[in-house]
Every structure is written in C-alpha cells, then in structure tokens.
C-alpha positions as CSV (number, residue, x, y, z in Angstrom):
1,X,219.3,67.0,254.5
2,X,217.4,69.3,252.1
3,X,215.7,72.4,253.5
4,X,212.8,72.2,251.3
5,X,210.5,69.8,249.2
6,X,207.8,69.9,246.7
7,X,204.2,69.4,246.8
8,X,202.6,68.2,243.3
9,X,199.1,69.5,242.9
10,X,197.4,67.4,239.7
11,X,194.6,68.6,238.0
12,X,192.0,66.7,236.4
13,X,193.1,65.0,233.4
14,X,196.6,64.8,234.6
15,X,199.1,61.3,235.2
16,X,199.4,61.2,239.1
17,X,203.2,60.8,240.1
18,X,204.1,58.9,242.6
19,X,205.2,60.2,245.9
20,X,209.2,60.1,246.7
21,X,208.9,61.8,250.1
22,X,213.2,60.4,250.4
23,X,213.4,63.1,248.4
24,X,210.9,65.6,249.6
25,X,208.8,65.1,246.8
26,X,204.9,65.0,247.6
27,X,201.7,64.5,245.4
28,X,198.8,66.2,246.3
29,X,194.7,65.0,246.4
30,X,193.1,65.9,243.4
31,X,191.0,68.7,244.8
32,X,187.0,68.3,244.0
33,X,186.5,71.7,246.1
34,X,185.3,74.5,243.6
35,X,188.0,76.7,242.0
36,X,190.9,74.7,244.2
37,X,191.8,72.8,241.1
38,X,192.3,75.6,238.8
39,X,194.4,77.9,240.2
40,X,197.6,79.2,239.3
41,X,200.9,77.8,240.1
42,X,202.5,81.1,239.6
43,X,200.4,83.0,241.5
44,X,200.6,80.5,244.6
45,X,204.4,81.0,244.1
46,X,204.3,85.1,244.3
47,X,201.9,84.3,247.1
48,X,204.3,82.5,248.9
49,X,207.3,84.6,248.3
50,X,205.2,87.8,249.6
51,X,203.9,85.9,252.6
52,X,200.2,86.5,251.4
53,X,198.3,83.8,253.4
54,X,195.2,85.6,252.6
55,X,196.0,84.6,249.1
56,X,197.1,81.4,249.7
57,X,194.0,80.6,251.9
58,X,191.6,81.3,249.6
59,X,193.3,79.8,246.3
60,X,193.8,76.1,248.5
61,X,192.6,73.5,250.4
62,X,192.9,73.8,254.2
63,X,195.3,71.1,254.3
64,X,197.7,72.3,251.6
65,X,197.6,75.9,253.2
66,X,198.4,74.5,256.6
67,X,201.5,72.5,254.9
68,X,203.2,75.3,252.5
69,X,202.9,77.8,256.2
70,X,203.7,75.9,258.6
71,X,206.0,73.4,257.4
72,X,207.7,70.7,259.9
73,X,210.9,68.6,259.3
C-alpha cells in the first residue's frame, strides 16, 4: 500500500487527466476562486515540507487545504 498520493491541480487551458485513485492519483476542480488557479506548485511544495498552513490556506481552496493536512487512508 503506498503512503502517499497525488492531487493534480489544472489550470485553465490545460487537458484534464483522469482520476486513477488505485493508484493514489487524484485531479483536482478547476478552481474559479480568484488567485487559487495561479499559484505556484513549488511554493505549495516548500509550504508543505515547512508545515506552513498559513501558506497553504491562503494559496488554496478550503477543500484542497483540508486534504494535503489532514490526509485519511
């Protein structure tokens, strides 16, 4: 069993995957909430790795916050 999945986050413009979630492998909503869309990937990653939910709360939706912090198997 993996330990850990990934979330897809499209932007506008972009092919939308589908979901494999056998293998942990999710697609996100395109996001129509102001600024959710065009964040950075990198900078939700350094977010993540420090643990800076303030970040991460302000840079995505509610929902996808809620996932990457609280994650269930």
């Amino acid at each position: 069993m993996k330990d850990f999945g990934i979330v897809v986050v499209p932007r506008e413009g972009d092919k939308i995957p589908a979901e494999k979630t056998a293998k942990f492998v999710f697609v996100a909503k395109l996001s129509t909430e102001k600024g959710v869309s065009g964040f950075s990937s990198t900078k939700v990653r350094a977010a993540m790795e420090k643990k800076d939910s303030e970040y991460l709360k302000n840079a995505l939706s509610a929902k996808t916050c809620d996932f990457l912090l609280n994650p269930t198997k």
